[in-house]
TIVO-2410 file (N, C-alpha, C; in nm, 3 decimals):
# residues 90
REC num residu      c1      c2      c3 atome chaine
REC   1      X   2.091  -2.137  -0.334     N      A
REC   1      X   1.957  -2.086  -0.328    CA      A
REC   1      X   1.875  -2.157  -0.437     C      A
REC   2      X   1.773  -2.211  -0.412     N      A
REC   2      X   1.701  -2.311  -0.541    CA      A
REC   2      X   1.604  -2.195  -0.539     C      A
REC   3      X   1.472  -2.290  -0.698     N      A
REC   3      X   1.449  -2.181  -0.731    CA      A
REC   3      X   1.291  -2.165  -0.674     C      A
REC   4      X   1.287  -2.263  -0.609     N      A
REC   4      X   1.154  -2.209  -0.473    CA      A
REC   4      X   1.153  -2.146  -0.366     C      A
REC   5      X   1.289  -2.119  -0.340     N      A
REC   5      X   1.274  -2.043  -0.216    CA      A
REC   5      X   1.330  -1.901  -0.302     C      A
REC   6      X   1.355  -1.882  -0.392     N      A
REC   6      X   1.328  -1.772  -0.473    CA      A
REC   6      X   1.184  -1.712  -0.463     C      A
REC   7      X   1.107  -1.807  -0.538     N      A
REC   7      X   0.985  -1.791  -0.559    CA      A
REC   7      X   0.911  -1.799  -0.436     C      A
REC   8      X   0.938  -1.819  -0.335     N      A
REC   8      X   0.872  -1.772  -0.230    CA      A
REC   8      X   0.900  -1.667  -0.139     C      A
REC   9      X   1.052  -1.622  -0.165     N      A
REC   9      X   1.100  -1.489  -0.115    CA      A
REC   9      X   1.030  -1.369  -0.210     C      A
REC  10      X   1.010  -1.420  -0.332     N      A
REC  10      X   0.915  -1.286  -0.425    CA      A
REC  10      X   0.746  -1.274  -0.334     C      A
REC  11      X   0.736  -1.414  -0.359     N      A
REC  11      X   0.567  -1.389  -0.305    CA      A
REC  11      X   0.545  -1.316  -0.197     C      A
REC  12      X   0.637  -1.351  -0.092     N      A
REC  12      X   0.630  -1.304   0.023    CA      A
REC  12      X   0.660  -1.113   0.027     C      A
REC  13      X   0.739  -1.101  -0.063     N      A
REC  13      X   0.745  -0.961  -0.110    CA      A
REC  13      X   0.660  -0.859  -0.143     C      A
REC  14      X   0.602  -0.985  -0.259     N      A
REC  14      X   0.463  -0.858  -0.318    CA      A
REC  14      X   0.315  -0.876  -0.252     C      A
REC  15      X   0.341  -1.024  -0.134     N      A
REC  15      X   0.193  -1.012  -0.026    CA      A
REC  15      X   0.241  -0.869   0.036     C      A
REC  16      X   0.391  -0.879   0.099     N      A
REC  16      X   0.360  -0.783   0.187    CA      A
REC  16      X   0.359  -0.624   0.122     C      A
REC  17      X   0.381  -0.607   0.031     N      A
REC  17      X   0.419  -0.461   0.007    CA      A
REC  17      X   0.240  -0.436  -0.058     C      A
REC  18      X   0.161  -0.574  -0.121     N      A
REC  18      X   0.031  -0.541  -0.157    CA      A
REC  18      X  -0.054  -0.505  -0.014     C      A
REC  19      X  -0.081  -0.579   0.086     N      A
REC  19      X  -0.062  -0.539   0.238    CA      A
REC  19      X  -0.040  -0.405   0.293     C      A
REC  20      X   0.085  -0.370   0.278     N      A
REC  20      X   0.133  -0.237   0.260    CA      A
REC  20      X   0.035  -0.163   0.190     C      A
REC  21      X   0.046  -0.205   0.089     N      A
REC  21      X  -0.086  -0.046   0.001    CA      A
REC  21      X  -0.221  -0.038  -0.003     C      A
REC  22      X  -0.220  -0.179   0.049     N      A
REC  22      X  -0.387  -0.172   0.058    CA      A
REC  22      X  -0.468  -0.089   0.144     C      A
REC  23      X  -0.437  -0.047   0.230     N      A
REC  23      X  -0.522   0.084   0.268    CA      A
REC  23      X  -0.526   0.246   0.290     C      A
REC  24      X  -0.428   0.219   0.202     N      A
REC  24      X  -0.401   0.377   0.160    CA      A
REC  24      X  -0.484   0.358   0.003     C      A
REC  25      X  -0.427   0.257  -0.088     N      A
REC  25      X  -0.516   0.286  -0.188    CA      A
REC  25      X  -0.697   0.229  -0.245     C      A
REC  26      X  -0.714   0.195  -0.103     N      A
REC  26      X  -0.908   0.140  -0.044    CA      A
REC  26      X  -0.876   0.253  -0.044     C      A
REC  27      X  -0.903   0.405   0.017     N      A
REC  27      X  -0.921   0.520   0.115    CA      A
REC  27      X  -0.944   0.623  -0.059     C      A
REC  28      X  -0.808   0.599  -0.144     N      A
REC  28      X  -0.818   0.692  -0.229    CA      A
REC  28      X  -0.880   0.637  -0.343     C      A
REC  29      X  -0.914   0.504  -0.413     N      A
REC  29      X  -0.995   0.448  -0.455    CA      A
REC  29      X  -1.125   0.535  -0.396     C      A
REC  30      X  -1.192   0.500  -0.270     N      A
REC  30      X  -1.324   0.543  -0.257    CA      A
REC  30      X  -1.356   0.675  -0.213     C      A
REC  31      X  -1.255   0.754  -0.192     N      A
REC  31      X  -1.230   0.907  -0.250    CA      A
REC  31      X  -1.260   0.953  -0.342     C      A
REC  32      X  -1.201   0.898  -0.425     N      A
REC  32      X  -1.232   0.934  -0.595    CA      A
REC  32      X  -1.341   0.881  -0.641     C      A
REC  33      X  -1.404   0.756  -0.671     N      A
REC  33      X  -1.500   0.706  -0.684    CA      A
REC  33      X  -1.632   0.840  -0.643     C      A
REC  34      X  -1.626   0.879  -0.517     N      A
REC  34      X  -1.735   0.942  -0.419    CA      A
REC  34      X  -1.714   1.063  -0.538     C      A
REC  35      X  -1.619   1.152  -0.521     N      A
REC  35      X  -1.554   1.274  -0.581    CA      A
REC  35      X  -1.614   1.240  -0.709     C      A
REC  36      X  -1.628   1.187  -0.777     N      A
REC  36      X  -1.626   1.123  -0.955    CA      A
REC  36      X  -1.818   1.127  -0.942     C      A
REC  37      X  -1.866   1.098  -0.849     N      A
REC  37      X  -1.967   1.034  -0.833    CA      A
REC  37      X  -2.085   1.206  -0.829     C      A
REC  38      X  -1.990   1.292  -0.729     N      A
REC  38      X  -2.121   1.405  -0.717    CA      A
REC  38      X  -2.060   1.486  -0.806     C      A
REC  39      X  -1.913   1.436  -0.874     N      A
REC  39      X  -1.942   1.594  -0.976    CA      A
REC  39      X  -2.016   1.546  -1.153     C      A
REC  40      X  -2.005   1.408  -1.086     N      A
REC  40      X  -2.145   1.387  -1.219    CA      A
REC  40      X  -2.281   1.411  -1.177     C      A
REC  41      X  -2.318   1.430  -1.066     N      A
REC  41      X  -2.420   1.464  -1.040    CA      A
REC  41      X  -2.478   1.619  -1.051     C      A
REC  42      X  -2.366   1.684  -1.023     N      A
REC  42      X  -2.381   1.813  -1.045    CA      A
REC  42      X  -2.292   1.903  -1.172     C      A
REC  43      X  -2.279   1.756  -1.206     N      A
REC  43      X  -2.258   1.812  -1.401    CA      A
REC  43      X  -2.113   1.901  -1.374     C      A
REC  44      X  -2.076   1.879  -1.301     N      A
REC  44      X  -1.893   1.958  -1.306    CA      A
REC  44      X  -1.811   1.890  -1.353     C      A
REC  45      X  -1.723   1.945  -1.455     N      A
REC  45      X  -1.608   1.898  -1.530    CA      A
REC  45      X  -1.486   1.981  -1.459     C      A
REC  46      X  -1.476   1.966  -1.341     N      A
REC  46      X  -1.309   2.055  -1.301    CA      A
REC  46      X  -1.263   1.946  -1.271     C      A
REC  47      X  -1.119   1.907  -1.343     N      A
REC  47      X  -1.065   1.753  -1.304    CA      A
REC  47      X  -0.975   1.801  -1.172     C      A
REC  48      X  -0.944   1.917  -1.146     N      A
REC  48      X  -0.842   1.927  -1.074    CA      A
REC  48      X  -0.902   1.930  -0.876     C      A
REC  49      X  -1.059   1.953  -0.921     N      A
REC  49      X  -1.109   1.935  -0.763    CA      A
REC  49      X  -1.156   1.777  -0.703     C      A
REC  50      X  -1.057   1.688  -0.773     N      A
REC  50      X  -1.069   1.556  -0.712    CA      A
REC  50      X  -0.964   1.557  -0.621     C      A
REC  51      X  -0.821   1.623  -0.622     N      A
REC  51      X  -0.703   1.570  -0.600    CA      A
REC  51      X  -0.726   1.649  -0.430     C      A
REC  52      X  -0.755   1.776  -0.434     N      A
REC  52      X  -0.786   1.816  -0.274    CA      A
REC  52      X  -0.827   1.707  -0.175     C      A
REC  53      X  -0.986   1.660  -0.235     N      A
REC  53      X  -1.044   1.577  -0.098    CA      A
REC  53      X  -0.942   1.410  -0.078     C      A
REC  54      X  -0.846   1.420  -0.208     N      A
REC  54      X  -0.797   1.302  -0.217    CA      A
REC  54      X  -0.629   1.294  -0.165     C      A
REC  55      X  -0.629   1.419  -0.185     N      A
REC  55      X  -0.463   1.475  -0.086    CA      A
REC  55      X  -0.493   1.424   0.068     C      A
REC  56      X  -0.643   1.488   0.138     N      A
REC  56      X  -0.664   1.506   0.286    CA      A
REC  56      X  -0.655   1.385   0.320     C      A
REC  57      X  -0.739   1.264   0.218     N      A
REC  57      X  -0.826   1.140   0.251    CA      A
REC  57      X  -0.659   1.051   0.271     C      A
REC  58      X  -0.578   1.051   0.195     N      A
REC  58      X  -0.470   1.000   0.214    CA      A
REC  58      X  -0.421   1.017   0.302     C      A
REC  59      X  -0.383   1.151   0.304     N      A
REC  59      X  -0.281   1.178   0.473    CA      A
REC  59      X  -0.338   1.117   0.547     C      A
REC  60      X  -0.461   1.169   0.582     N      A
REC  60      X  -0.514   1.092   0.740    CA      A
REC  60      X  -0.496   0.971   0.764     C      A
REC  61      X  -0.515   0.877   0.620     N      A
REC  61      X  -0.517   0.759   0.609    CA      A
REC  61      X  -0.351   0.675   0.676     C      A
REC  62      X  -0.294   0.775   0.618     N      A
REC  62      X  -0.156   0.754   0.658    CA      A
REC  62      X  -0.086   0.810   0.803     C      A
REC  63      X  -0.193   0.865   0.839     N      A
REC  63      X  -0.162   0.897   1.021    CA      A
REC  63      X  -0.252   0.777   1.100     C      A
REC  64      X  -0.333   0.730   1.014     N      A
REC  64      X  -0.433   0.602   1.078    CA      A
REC  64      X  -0.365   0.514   1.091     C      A
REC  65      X  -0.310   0.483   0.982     N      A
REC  65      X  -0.248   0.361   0.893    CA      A
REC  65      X  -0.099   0.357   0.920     C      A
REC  66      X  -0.051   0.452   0.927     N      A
REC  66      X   0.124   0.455   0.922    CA      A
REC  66      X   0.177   0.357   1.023     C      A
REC  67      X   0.161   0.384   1.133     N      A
REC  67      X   0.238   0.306   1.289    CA      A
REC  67      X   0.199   0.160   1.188     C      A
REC  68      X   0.099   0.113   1.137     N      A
REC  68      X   0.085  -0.033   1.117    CA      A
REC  68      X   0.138  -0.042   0.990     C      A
REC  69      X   0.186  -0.001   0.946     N      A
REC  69      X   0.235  -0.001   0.767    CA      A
REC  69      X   0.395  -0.012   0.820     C      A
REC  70      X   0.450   0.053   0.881     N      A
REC  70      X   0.533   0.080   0.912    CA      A
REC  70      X   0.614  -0.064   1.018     C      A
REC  71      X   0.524  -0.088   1.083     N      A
REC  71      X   0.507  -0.227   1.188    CA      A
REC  71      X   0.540  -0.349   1.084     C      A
REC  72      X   0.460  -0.337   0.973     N      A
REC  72      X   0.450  -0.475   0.884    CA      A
REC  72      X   0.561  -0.496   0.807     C      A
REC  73      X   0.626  -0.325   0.789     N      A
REC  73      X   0.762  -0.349   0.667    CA      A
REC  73      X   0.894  -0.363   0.743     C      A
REC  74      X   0.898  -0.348   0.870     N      A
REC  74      X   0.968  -0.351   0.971    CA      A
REC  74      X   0.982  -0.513   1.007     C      A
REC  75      X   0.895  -0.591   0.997     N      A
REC  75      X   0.873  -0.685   1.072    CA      A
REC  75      X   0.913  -0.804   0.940     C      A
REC  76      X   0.879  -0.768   0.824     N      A
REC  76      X   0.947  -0.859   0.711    CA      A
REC  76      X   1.037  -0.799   0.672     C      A
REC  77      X   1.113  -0.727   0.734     N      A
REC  77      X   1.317  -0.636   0.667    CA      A
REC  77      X   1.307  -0.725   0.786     C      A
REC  78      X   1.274  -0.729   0.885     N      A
REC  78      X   1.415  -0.822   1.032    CA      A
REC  78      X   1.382  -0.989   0.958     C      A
REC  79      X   1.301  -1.014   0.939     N      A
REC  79      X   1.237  -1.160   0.908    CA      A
REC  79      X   1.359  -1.206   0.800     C      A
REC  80      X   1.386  -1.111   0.656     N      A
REC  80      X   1.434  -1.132   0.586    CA      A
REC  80      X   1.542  -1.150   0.586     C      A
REC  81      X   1.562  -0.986   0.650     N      A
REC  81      X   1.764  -0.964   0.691    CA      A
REC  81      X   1.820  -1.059   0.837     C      A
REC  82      X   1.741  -1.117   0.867     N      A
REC  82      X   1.763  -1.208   0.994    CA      A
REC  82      X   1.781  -1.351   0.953     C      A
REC  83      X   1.762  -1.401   0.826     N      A
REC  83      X   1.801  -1.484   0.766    CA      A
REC  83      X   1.874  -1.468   0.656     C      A
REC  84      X   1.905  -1.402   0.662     N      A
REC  84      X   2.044  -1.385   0.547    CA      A
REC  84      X   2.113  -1.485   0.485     C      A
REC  85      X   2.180  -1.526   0.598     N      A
REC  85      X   2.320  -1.614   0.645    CA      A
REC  85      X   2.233  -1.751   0.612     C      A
REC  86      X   2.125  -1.808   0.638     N      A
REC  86      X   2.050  -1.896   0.586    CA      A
REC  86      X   2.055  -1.914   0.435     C      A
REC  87      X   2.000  -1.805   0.411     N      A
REC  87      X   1.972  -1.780   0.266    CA      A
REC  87      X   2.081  -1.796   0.138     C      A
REC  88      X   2.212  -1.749   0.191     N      A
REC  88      X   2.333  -1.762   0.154    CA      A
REC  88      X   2.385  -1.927   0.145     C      A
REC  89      X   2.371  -2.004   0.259     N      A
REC  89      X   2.398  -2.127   0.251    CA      A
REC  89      X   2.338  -2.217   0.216     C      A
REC  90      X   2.239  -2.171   0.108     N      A
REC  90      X   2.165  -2.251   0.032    CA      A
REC  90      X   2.204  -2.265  -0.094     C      A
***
């Protein structure tokens, strides 16, 4: 195994798992942001009424999002584990 196809088995790792999180954490990023946004407007300091609209905003996100999150980590485990035996005889 040399040490570029190392370094390209990592990259390929943290594209896909950044891929992976990127739209679950767009959704709760601009959850919170919004949340952060009217309780400065209306002068409220309760830290604990961000995490409600940001519990819901996730799930859904993850009933939107899941089948394709799920599709993408599926699809680089066979990619990976399907070259194994490659990978080995290097």
């Amino acid at each position: 195994m040399t040490s570029q196809l190392v370094i390209e088995l990592g990259r390929d790792a943290i594209t896909t798992s950044l891929m992976i999180m990127a739209p679950i954490l767009v959704v709760g990023f601009v959850i919170g942001i919004s949340v952060s946004f009217v309780q400065a407007i209306m002068q409220m300091q309760e830290m604990t009424l961000a995490f409600v609209p940001k519990i819901i905003a996730i799930s859904g996100a993850l009933v939107i999002f899941g089948h394709w999150m799920l599709t993408k980590l599926m699809t680089y485990s066979v990619h990976l584990l399907g070259g194994f035996t490659d990978l080995i005889g290097h």
